[in-house]
KEKE-3310 file (N, C-alpha, C; in steps of 0.2 Angstrom, whole numbers, plus 5000, padded with zeros to 4 digits):
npx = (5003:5008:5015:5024:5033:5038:5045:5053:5063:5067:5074:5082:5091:5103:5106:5112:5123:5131:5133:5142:5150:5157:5160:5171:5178:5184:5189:5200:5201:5195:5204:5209:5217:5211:5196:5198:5202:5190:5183:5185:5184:5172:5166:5172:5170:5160:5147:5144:5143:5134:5122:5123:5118:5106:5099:5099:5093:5081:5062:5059:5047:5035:5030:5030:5025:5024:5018:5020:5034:5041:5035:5042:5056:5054:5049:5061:5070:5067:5067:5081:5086:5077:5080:5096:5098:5092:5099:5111:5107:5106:5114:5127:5139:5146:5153:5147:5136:5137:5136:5125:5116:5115:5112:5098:5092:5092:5089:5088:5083:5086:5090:5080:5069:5063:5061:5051:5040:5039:5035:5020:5013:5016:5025:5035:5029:5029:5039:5054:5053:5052:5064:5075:5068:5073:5083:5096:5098:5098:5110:5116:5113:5118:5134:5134:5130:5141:5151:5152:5150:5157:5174:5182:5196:5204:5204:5194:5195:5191:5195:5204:5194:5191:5191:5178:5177:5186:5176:5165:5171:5177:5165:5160:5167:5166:5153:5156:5164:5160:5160:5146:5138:5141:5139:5125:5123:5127:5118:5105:5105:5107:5095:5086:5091:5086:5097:5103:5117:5132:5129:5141:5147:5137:5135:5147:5145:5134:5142:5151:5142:5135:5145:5143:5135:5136:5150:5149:5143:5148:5161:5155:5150:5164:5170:5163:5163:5161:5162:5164:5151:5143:5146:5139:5126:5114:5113:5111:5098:5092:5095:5090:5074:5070:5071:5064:5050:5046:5048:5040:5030:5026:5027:5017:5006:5003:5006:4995:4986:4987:4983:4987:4990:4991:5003:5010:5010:5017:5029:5032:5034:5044:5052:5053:5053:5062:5075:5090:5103:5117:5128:5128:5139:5149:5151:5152:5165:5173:5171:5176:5168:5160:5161:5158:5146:5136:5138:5130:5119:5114:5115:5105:5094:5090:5087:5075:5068:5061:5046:5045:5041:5031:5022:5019:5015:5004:4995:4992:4984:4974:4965:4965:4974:4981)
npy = (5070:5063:5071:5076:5065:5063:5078:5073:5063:5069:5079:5075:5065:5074:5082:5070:5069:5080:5080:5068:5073:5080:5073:5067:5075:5076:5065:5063:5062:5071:5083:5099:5105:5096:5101:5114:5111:5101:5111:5120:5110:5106:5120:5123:5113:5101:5106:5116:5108:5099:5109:5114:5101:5099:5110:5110:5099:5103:5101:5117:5121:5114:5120:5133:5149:5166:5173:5168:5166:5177:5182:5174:5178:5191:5189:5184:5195:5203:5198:5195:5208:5214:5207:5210:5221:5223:5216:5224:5234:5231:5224:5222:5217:5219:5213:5199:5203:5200:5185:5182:5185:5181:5168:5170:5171:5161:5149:5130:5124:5120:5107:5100:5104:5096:5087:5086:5091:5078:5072:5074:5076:5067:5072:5083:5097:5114:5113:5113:5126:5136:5133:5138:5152:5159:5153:5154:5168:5171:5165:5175:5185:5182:5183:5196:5203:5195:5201:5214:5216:5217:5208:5193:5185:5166:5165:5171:5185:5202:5209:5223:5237:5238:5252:5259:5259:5248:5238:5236:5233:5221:5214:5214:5206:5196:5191:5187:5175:5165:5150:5142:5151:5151:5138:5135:5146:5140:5128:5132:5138:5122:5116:5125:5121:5108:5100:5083:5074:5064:5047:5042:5055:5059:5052:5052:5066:5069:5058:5064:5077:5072:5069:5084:5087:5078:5081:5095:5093:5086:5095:5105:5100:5098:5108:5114:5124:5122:5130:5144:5143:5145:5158:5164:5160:5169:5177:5167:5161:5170:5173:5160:5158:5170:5164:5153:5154:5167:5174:5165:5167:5182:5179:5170:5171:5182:5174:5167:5177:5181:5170:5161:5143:5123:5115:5126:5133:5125:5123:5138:5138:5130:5136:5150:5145:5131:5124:5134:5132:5123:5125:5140:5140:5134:5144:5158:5153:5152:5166:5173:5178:5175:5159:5149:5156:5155:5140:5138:5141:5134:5119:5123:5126:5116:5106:5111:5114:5101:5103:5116:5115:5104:5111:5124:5117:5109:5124:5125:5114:5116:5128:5124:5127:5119)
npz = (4857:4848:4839:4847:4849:4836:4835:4845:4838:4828:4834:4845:4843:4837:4848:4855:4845:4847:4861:4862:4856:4864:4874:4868:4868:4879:4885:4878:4863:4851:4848:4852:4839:4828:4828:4825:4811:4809:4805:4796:4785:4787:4780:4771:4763:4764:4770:4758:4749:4751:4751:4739:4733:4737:4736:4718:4717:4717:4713:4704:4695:4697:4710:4709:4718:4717:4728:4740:4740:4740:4752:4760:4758:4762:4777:4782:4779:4787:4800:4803:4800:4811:4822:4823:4821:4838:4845:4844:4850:4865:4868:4882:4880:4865:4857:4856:4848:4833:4832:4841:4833:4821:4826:4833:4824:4813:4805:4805:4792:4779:4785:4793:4789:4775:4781:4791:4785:4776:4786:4790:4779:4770:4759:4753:4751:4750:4757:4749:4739:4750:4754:4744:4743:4756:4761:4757:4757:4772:4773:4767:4773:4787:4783:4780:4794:4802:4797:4801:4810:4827:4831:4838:4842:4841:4856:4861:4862:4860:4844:4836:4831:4814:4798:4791:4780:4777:4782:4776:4762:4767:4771:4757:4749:4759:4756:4743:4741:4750:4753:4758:4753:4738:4735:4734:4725:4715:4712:4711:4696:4691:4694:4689:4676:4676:4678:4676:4686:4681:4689:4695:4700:4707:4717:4726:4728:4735:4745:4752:4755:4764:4775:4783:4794:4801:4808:4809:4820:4831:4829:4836:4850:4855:4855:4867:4879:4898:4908:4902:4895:4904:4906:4900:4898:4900:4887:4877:4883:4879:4866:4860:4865:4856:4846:4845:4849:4850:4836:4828:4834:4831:4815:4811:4814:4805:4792:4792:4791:4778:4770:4769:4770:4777:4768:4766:4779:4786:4782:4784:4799:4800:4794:4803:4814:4818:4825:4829:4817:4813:4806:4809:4816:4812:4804:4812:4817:4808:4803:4812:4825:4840:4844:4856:4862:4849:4850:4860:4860:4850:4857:4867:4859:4852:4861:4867:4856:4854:4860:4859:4844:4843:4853:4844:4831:4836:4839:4827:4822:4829:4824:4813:4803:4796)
capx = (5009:5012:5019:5030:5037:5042:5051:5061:5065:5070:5080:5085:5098:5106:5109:5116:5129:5133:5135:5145:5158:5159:5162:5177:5183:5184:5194:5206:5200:5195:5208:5208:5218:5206:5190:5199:5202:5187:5176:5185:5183:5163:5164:5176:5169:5155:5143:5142:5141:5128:5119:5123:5116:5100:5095:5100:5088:5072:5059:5058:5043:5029:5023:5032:5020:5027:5018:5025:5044:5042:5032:5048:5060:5053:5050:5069:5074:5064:5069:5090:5088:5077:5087:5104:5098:5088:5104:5116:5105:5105:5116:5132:5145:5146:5158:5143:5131:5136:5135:5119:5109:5112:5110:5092:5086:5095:5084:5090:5078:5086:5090:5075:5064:5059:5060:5045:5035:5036:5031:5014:5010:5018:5028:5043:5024:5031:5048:5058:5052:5054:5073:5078:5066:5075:5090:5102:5099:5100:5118:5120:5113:5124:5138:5133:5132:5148:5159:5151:5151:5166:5176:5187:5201:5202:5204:5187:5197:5191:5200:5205:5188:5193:5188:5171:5179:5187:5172:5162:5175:5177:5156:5157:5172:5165:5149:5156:5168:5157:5157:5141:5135:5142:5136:5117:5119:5127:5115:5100:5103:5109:5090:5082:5088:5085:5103:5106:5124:5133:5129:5147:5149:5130:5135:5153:5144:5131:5143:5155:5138:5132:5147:5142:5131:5139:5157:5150:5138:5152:5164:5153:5152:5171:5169:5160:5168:5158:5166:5163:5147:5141:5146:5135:5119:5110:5111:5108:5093:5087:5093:5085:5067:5068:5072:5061:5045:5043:5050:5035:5023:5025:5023:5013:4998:5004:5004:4989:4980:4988:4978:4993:4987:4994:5012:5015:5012:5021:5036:5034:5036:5050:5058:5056:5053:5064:5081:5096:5106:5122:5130:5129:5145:5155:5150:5152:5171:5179:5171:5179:5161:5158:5160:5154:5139:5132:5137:5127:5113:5113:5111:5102:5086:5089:5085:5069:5065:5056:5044:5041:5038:5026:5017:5017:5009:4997:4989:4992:4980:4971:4965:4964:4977:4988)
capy = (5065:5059:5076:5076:5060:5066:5082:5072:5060:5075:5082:5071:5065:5081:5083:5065:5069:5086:5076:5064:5076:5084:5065:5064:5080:5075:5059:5067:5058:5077:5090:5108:5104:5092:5105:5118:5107:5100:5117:5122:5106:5106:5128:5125:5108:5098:5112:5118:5103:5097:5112:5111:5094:5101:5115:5105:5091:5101:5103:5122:5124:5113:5122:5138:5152:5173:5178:5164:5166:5185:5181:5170:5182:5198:5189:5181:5201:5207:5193:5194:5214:5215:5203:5213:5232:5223:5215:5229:5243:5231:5218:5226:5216:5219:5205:5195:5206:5195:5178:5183:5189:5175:5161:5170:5171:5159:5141:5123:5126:5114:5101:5098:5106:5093:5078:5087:5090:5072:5066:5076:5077:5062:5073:5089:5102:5119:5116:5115:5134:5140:5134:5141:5158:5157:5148:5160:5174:5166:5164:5181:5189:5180:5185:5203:5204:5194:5206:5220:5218:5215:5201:5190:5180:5161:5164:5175:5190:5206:5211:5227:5237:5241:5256:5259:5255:5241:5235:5236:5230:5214:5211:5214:5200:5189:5186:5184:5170:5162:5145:5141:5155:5149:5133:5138:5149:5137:5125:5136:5133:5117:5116:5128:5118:5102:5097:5078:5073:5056:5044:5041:5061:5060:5048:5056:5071:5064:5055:5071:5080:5070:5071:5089:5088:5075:5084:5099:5092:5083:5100:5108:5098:5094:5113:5117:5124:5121:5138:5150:5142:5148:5165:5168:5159:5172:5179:5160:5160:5176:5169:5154:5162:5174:5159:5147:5157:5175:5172:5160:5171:5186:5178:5164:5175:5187:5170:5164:5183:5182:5166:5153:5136:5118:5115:5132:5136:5120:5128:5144:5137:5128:5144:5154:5141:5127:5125:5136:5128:5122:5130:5143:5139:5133:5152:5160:5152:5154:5175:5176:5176:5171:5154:5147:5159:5151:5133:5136:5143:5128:5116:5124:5127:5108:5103:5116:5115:5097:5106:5121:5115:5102:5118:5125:5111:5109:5127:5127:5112:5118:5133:5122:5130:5111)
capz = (4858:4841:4834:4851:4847:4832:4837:4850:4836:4824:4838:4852:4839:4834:4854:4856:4844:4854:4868:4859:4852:4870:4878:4867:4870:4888:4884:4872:4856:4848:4851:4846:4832:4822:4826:4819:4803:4804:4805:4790:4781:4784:4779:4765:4758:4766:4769:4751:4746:4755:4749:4732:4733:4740:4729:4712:4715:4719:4707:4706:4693:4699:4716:4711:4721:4720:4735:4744:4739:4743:4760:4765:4756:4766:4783:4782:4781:4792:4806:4803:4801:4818:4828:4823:4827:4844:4850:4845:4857:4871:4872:4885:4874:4858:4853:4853:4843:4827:4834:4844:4829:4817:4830:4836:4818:4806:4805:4801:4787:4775:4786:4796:4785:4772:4786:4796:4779:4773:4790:4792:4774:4766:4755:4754:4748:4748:4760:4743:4739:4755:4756:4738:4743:4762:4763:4751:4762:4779:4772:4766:4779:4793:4782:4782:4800:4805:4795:4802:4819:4830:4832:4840:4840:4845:4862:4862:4864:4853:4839:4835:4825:4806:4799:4792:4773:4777:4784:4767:4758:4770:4769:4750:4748:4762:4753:4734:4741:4756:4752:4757:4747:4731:4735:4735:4718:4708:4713:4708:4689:4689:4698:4684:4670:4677:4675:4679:4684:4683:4693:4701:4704:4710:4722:4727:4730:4742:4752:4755:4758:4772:4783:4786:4799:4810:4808:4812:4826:4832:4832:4841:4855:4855:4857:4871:4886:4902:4911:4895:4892:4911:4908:4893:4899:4899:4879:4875:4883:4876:4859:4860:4866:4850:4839:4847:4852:4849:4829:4827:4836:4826:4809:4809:4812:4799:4786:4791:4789:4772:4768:4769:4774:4774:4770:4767:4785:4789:4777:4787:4802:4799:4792:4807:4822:4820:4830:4827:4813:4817:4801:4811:4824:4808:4799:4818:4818:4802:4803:4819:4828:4848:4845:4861:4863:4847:4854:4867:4857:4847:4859:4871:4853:4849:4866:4868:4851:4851:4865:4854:4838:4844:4852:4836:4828:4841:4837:4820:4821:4833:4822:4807:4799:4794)
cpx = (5013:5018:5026:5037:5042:5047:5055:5067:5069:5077:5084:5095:5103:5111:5114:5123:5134:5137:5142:5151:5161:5162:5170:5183:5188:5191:5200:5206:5200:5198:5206:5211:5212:5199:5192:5200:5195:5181:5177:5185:5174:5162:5166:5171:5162:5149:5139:5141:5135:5120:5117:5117:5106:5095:5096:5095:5082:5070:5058:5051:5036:5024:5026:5026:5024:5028:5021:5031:5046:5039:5040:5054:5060:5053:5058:5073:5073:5068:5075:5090:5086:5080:5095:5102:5094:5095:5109:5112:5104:5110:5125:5139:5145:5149:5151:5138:5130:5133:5128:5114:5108:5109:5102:5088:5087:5092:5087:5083:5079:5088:5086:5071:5061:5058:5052:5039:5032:5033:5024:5011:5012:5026:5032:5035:5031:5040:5053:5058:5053:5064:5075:5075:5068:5083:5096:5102:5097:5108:5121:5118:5117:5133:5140:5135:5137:5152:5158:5149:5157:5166:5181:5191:5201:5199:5197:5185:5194:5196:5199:5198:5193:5189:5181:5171:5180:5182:5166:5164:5175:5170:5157:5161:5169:5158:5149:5159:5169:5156:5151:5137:5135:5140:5127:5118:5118:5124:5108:5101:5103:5098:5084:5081:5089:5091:5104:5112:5125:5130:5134:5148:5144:5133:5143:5151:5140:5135:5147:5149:5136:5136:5146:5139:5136:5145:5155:5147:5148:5158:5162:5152:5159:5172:5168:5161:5162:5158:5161:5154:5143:5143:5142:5129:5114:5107:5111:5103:5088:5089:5087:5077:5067:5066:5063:5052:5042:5044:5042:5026:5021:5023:5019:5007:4999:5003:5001:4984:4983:4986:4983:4990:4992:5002:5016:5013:5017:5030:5038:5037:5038:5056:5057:5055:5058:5071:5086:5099:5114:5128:5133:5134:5149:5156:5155:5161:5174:5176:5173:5174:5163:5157:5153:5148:5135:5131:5134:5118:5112:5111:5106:5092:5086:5085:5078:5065:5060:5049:5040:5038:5032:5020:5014:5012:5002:4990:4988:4984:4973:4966:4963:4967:4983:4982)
cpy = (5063:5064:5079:5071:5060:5069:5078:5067:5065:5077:5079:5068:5069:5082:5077:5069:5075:5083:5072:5067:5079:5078:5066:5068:5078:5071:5060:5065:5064:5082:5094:5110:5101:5096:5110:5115:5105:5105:5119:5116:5105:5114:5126:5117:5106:5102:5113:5113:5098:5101:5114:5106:5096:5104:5110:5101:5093:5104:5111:5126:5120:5115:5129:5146:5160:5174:5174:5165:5172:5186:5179:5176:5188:5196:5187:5189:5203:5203:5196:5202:5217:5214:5207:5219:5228:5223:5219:5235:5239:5227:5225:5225:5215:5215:5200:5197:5199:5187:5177:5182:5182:5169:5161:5170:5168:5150:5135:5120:5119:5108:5098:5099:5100:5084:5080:5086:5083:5068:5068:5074:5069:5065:5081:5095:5106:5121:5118:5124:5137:5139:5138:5149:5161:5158:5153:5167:5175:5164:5171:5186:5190:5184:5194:5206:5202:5197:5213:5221:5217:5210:5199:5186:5172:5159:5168:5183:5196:5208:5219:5230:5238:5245:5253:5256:5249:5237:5233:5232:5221:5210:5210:5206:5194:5185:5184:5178:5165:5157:5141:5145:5153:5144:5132:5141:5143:5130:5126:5134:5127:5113:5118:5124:5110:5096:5090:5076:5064:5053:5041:5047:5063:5057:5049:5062:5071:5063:5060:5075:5078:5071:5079:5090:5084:5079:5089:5099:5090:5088:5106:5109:5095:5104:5117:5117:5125:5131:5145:5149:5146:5155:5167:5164:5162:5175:5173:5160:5166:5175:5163:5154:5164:5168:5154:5149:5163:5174:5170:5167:5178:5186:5174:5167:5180:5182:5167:5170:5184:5177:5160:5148:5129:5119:5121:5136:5130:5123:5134:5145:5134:5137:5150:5151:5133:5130:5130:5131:5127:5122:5136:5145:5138:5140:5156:5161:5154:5161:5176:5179:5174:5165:5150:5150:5155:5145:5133:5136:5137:5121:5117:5125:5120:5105:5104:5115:5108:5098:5114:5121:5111:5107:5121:5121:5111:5116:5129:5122:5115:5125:5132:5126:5126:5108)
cpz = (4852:4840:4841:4851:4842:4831:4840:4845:4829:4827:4842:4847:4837:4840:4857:4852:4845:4858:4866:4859:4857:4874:4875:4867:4875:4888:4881:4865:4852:4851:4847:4842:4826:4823:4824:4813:4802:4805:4799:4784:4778:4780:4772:4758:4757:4764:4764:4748:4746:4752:4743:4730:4731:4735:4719:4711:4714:4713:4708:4701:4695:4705:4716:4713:4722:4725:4740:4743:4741:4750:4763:4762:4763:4775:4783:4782:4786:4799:4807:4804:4808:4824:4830:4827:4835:4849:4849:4849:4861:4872:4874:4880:4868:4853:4851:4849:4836:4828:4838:4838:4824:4821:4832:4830:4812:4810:4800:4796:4782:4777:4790:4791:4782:4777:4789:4791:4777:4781:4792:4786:4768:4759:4756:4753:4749:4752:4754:4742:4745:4753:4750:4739:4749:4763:4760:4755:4767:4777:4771:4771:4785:4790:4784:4789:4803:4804:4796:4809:4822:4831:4836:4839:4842:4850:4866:4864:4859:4849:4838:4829:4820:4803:4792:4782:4771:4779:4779:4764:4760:4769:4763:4749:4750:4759:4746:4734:4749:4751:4752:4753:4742:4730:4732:4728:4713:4708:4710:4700:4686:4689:4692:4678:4670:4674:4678:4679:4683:4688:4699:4704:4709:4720:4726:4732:4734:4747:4756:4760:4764:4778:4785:4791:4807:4810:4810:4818:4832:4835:4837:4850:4859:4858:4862:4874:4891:4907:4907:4895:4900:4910:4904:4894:4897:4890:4876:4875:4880:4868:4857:4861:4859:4846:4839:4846:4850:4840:4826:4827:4834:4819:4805:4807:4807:4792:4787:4788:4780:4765:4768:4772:4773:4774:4767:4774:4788:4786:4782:4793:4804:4797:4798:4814:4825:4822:4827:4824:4813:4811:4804:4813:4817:4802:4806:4818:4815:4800:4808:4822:4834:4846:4850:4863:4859:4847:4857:4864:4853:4851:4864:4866:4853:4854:4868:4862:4848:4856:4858:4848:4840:4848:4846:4831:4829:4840:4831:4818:4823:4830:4813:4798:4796:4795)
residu = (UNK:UNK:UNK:UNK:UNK:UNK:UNK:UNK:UNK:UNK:UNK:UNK:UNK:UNK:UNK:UNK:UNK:UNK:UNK:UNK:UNK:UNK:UNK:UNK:UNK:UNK:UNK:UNK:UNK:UNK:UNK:UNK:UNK:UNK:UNK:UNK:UNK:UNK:UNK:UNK:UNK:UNK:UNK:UNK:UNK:UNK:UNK:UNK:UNK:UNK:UNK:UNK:UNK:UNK:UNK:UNK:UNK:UNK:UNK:UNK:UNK:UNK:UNK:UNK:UNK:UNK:UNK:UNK:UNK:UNK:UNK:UNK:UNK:UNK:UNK:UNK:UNK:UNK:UNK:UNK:UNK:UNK:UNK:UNK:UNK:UNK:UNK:UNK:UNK:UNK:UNK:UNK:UNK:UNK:UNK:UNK:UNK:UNK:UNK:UNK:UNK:UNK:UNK:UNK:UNK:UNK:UNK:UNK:UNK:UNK:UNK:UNK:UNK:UNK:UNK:UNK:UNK:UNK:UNK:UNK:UNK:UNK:UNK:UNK:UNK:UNK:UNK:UNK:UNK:UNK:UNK:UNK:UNK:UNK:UNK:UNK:UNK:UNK:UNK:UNK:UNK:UNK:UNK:UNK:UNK:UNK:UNK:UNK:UNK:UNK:UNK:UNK:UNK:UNK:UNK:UNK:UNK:UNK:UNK:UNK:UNK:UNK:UNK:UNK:UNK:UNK:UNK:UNK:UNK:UNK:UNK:UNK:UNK:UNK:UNK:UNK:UNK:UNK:UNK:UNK:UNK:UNK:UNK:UNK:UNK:UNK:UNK:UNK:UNK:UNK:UNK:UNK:UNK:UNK:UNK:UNK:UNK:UNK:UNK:UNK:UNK:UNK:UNK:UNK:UNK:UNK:UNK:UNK:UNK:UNK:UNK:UNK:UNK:UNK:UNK:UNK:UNK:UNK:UNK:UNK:UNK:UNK:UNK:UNK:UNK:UNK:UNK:UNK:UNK:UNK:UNK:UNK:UNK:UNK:UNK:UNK:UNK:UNK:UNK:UNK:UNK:UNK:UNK:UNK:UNK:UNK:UNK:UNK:UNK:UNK:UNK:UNK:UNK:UNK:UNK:UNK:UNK:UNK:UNK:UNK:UNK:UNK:UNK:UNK:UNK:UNK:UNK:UNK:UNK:UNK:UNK:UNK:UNK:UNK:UNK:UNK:UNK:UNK:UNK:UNK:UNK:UNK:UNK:UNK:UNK:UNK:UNK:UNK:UNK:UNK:UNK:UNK:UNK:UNK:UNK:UNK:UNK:UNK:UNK:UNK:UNK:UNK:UNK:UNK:UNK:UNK:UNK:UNK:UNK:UNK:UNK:UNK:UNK:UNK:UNK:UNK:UNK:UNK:UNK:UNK:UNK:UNK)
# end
């Protein structure tokens, strides 16, 4: 009961301010002018910033572990490259291939992540490591797939394919001048040489980074068309399953036979079992992605997901593997 408590206090939040940004849709306070601004406010500014922020601070020499970083590395391939090729041989619309694959296998790793840690264990153990051995490519990989599957245009229309050069060319671009991308490298050093900023910039770049979440929770739900979202039900919930369930249940027991215990299973299962990240819908948007599909995948994981993590917990303990 405690560890359920938890999740709903992790998540229930998340979906409140879902709700919220859809209330006000309703009302006219969010139009579809200020969510397109502010999706590329959170993609071009916040976001990065936020993730900057993240990576910079953590300590990255005193719990650094290979096999660890290359466990989260290789499953993080494996997941995003499985997820792609499954749902490109089955699903009938291919518009959603991109928006399907990252929302089934891309985890709010850095933003849930080190809140579950300090609440089991009193302290961040090995989340830091995972995000920095994780998170970077959970970014590049979304990219990949968005510019290389088909797309649409606002109104959810496909766009015309591009050929197979352009489509290269557009992947190679989109990940050297992916804001969140850049944000995450140039973070990485600042992190290696234990660079300290000022204190007013410090505090600048905090307060930017925090509105990312609600601005993009917020556009999300300002987002969500009731209609649209009723017609894609279905690859939601077979999104949301992969994410929630099978993901977990493929590799947990692969990093417990590999002798992982404690908060690097707790790490683990955060990087492949918490909610869809909601990054995702502001990546999904500004690469001309199925929007709405991964709105829905987003809140439909958040919702599920204080239910499935505390499963997970439950047999991790259970098994005396936390």
């Amino acid at each position: 009961m405690e560890n359920f408590i938890f999740s709903l206090h992790a998540t229930l939040p998340v979906f409140l301010v879902i709700l919220l940004g859809w209330f006000l849709q309703r009302v006219g306070i969010l139009t579809a002018p200020f969510c397109k601004a502010g999706n590329q406010y959170v993609f071009q500014c916040a976001l990065p910033v936020s993730l900057f922020r993240s990576i910079s601070t953590m300590d990255l020499y005193s719990d650094f572990n290979p096999l660890f970083c290359l466990f989260c590395f290789g499953v993080t391939t494996v997941m995003f490259l499985g997820v792609w090729g499954l749902s490109a041989l089955l699903l009938r619309d291919k518009t959603m291939v991109g928006a399907f694959s990252q929302a089934a296998a891309r985890s709010s790793a850095a933003i849930l992540g080190i809140a579950f840690a300090v609440n089991i264990y009193g302290n961040a153990g090995m989340v830091p490591m995972m995000i920095v051995a994780a998170v970077p490519f959970f970014n590049i990989y979304a990219v990949l797939i968005l510019s290389f599957s088909p797309q649409v245009d606002e109104d959810g229309r496909p766009l015309p394919p591009s050929g197979e050069g352009s489509a290269v060319k557009r992947a190679c671009l989109n990940v050297l001048k992916n804001p969140i991308i850049l944000g995450i490298l140039i973070g990485i050093p600042f992190a290696l040489l234990r660079v300290q900023l000022p204190g007013i910039l410090t505090t600048t770049l905090d307060t930017v980074g925090s509105t990312a979440t609600p601005v993009a929770l917020l556009v999300v739900g300002a987002s969500f068309s009731g209609g649209e979202a009723l017609k894609k039900w279905r690859p939601a919930v077979a999104a949301t399953f992969i994410k929630l369930f099978l993901l977990p249940a493929l590799f947990l027991p692969l990093a417990a036979a590999l002798g992982f215990r404690n908060s690097e299973m707790v790490a683990i299962l955060i990087m492949v079992g918490s909610p869809t990240t909601v990054s995702c819908y502001v990546m999904a948007k500004s690469m001309r992605g199925d929007g709405v599909l991964t709105a829905n995948v987003i809140v439909l994981a958040t919702l599920l997901s204080s239910v499935s993590i505390t499963l997970w917990l439950f047999l991790l303990r259970s098994f005396a593997l936390i």
